[in-house]
C-alpha positions as CSV (number, residue, x, y, z in Angstrom):
1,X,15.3,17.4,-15.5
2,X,12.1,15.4,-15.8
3,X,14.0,12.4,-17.5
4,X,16.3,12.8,-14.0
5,X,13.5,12.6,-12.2
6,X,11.8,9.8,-13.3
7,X,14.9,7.7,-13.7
8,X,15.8,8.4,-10.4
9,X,12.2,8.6,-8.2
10,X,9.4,7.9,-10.3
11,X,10.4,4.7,-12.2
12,X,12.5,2.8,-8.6
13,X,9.1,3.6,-7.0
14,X,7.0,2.0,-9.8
15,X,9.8,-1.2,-10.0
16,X,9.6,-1.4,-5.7
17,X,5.4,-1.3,-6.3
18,X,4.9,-3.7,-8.6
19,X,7.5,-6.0,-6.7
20,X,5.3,-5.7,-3.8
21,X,2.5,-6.4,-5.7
22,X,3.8,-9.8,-7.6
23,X,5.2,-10.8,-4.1
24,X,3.6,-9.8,-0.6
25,X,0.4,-8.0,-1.4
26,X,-1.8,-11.2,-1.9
27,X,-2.6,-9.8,-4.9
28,X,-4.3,-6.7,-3.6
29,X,-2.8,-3.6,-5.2
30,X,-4.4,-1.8,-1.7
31,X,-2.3,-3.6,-0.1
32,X,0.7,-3.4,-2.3
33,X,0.3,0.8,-1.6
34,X,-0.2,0.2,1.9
35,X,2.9,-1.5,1.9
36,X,5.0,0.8,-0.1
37,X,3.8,4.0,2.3
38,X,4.6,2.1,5.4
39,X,8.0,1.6,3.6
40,X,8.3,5.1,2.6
41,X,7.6,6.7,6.3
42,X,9.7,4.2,8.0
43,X,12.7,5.4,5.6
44,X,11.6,9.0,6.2
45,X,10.9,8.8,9.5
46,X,13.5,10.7,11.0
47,X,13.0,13.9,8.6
48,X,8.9,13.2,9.4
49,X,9.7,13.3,13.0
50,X,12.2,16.4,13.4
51,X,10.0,18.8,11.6
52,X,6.5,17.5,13.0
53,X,8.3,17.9,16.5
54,X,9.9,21.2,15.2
55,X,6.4,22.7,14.1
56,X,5.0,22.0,17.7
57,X,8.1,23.3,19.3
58,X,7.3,26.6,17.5
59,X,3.3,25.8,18.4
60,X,4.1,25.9,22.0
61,X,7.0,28.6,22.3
62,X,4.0,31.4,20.5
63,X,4.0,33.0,24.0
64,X,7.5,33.9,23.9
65,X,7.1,35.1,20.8
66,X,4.3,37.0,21.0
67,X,5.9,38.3,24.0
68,X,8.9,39.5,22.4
69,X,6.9,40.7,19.3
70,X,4.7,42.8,21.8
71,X,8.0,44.6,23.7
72,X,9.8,45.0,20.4
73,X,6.8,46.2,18.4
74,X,8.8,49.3,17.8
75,X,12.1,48.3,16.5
76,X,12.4,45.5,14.0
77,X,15.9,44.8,14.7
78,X,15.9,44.3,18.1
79,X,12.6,42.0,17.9
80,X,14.3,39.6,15.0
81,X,17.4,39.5,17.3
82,X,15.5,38.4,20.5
83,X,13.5,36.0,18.4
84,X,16.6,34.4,17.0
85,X,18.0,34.4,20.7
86,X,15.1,32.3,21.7
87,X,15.2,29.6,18.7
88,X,18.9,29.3,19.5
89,X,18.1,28.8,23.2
90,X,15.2,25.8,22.3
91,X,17.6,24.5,19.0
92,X,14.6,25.1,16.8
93,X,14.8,26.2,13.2
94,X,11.9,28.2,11.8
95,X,12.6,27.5,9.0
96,X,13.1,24.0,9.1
97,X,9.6,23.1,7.5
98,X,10.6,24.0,4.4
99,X,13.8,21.7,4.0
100,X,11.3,19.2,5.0
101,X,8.7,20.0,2.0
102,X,11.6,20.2,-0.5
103,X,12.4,17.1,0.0
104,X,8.8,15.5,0.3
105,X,7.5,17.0,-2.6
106,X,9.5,14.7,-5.0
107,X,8.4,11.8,-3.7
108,X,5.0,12.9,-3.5
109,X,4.7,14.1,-7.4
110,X,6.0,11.0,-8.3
111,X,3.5,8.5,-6.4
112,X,0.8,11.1,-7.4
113,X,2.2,10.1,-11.8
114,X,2.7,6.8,-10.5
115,X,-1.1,6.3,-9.0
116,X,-2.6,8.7,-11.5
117,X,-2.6,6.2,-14.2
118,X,-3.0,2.7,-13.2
119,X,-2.7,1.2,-16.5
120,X,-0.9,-1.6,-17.2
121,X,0.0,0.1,-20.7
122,X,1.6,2.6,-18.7
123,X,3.4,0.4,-16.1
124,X,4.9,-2.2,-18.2
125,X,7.6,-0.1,-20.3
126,X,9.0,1.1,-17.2
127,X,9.8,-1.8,-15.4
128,X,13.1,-3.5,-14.4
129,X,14.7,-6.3,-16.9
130,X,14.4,-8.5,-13.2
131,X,10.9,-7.3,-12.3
132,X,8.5,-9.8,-13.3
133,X,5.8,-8.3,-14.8
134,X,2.3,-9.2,-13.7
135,X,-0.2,-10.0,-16.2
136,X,-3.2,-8.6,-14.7
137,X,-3.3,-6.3,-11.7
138,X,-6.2,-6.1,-9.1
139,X,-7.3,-3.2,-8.9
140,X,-10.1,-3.9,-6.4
141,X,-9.1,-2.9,-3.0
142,X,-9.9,-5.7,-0.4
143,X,-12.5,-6.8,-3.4
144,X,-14.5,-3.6,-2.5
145,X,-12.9,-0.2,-4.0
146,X,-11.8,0.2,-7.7
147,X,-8.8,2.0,-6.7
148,X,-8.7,3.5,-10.6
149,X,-11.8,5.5,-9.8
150,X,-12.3,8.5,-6.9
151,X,-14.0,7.0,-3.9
152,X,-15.8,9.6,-1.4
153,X,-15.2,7.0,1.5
154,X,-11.3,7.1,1.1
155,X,-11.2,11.0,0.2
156,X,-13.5,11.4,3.2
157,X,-10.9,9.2,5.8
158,X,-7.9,11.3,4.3
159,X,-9.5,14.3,5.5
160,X,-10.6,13.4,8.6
161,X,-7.2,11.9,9.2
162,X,-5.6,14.8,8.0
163,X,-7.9,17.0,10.4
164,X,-6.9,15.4,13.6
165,X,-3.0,15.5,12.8
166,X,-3.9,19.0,12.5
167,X,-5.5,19.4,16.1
168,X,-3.0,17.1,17.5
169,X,-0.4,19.5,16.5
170,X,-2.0,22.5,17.6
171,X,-2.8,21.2,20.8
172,X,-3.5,23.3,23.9
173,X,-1.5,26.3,23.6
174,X,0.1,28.1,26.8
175,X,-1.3,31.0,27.8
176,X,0.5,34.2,26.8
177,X,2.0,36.6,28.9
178,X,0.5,39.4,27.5
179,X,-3.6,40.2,27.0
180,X,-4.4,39.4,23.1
181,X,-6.6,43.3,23.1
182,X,-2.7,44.5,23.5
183,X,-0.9,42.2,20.8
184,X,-3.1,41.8,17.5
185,X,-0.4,39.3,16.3
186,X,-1.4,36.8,19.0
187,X,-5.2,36.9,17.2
188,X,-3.7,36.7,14.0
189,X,-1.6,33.4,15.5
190,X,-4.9,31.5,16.8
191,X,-6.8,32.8,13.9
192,X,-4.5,31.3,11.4
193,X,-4.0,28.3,13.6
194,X,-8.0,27.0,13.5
195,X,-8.2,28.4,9.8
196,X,-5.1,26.2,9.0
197,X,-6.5,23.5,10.8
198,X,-9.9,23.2,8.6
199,X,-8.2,24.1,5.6
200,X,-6.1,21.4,4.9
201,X,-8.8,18.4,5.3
202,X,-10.9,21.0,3.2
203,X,-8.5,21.4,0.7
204,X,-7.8,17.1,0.6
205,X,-11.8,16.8,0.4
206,X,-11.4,19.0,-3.1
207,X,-8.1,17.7,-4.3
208,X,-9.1,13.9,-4.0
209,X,-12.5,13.7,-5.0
210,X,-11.7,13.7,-8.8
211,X,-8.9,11.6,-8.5
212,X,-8.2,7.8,-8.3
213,X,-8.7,6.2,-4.9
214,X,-5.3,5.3,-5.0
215,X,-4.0,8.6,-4.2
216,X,-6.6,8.7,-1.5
217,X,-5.6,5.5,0.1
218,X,-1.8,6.7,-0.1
219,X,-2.6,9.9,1.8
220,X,-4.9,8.3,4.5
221,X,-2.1,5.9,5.8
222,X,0.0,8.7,5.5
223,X,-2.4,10.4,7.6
224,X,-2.4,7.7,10.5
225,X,1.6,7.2,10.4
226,X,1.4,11.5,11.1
227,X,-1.3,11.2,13.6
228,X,1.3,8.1,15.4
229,X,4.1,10.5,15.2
230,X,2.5,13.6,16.6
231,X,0.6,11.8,19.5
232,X,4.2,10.3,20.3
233,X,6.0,14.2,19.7
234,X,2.9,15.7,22.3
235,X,4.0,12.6,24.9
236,X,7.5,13.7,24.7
237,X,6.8,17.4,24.8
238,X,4.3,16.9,27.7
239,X,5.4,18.8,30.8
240,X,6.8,21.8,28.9
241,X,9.5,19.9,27.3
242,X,10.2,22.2,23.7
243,X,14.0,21.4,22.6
244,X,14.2,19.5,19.5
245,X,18.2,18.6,20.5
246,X,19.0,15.6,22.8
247,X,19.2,15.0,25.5
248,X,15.7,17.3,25.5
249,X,15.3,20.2,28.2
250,X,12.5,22.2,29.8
251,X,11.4,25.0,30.2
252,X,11.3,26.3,33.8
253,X,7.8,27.5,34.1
C-alpha cells in the first residue's frame, strides 16, 4: 500500500516540484511550492468549491434544523426523516465533507513527506529518467526564510489565514425560529461553531511550529485560495440563496 502510494502521489508530486523548480521558479524553491499549490487547487477546485459551498449551505439552513430538531425532540424517526426531507429539498449532502477529506488527505500526507525532508539525498533517487536534476536547490525563500527550518512568521500567516476562512464560513447566521433557552442544541451549534473556529488556527499555530517552513508556506496559500473561494460561495449565497445544484434557488423568506 505505501509503495502504491508513493508511486502514484508522492513521487509525480516530487517529479512536477522539482520541474517547477529547474524551470519557472527563478530559482526560488518558495516559489516553486507556490506554484505547485496554485496548480493543485486549480485542479481541485471543483471538489474545494462543492464542499466549502456545501458546509455553508448546512451553516445557514441550522434554523431549519434546529427547528425540526426542537418539534421532533421526542421521536428520533420522525426528526431524521424531516431532516433528510430538508437536505433533499436544498440538494445538500451532510455528509459530503467527508468524501471531500478522503480524497484531500492523500495529497496532503504526501506534500507533508515530500516538504518534510528537503534534502537533496532524499529527492534525487526519486526523480524521473527526463527530470533534470538540479544540482543545488535554494532553499532561501525570496532570499529571506530557510524554508528547511520552522519559521513563526509563516506558521503565524497560516493561522491567521486559516482563522478568517473559518469566520468567512460561519458568517452571520439566520436567526432561528425557536428561543435557544427552549432548544439546547442550537447552543451546542454556536458553541461548537466559535470553538471550531479558534481551534483550527490554534491547532496550525502547534502543528507548524516545529516543522519546516515549507509546510507552513504550503498551507498559507492554501489558506488564501480557501479564503477566495468562500468569499465568492458567501457572494453567491447572499440573499438567502442555499442550493448547491444549478441553476441555484432560494429560499422564500
Amino acid at each position: 500500500m505505501i509503495a502504491f502510494f508513493r508511486t502514484i502521489i508522492y513521487v509525480p508530486l516530487l517529479n512536477f516540484l522539482v520541474l517547477i523548480y529547474e524551470h519557472i521558479s527563478f530559482d526560488d524553491f518558495g516559489v516553486a511550492i507556490i506554484i505547485l499549490t496554485i496548480i493543485i487547487r486549480i485542479i481541485l477546485y471543483p471538489i474545494f468549491f462543492k464542499s466549502f459551498k456545501n458546509q455553508t449551505i448546512l451553516q445557514r439552513l441550522q434554523p431549519e434544523i434546529q427547528k425540526i430538531q426542537h418539534d421532533h425532540k421526542d421521536s428520533q424517526e420522525k426528526k431524521a426523516r424531516a431532516l433528510m426531507e430538508l437536505y433533499k429539498k436544498h440538494r445538500v449532502n451532510p455528509f459530503s465533507n467527508f468524501g471531500f477529506l478522503l480524497i484531500q488527505m492523500p495529497i496532503l500526507i504526501a506534500l507533508y513527506w515530500l516538504l518534510r525532508d528537503l534534502s537533496l539525498e532524499t529527492i534525487l533517487p526519486d526523480l524521473y529518467s527526463f527530470i533534470p536534476k538540479p544540482e543545488t536547490i535554494n532553499y532561501l525563500f525570496l532570499g529571506l526564510i530557510n524554508l528547511q527550518n520552522p519559521n513563526v512568521i509563516l506558521v503565524v500567516l497560516a493561522a491567521v489565514g486559516q482563522y478568517i476562512q473559518g469566520k468567512l464560513a460561519l458568517g452571520r447566521m439566520p436567526a432561528s425560529k425557536i428561543s435557544d433557552k427552549d432548544n439546547p442544541t442550537a447552543i451546542m451549534a454556536k458553541s461548537m461553531g466559535k470553538t471550531m473556529m479558534f481551534l483550527g488556527p490554534l491547532m496550525t499555530l502547534l502543528i507548524f511550529y516545529r516543522l519546516p517552513s515549507a509546510l507552513s508556506l504550503y498551507w498559507t496559500i492554501t489558506s488564501v485560495f480557501s479564503i477566495i473561494q468562500q468569499i465568492i460561495i458567501n457572494k453567491q449565497l447572499k440573499g438567502g440563496v442555499v442550493d448547491v445544484g444549478d441553476p441555484l434557488t432560494e429560499i422564500k423568506q
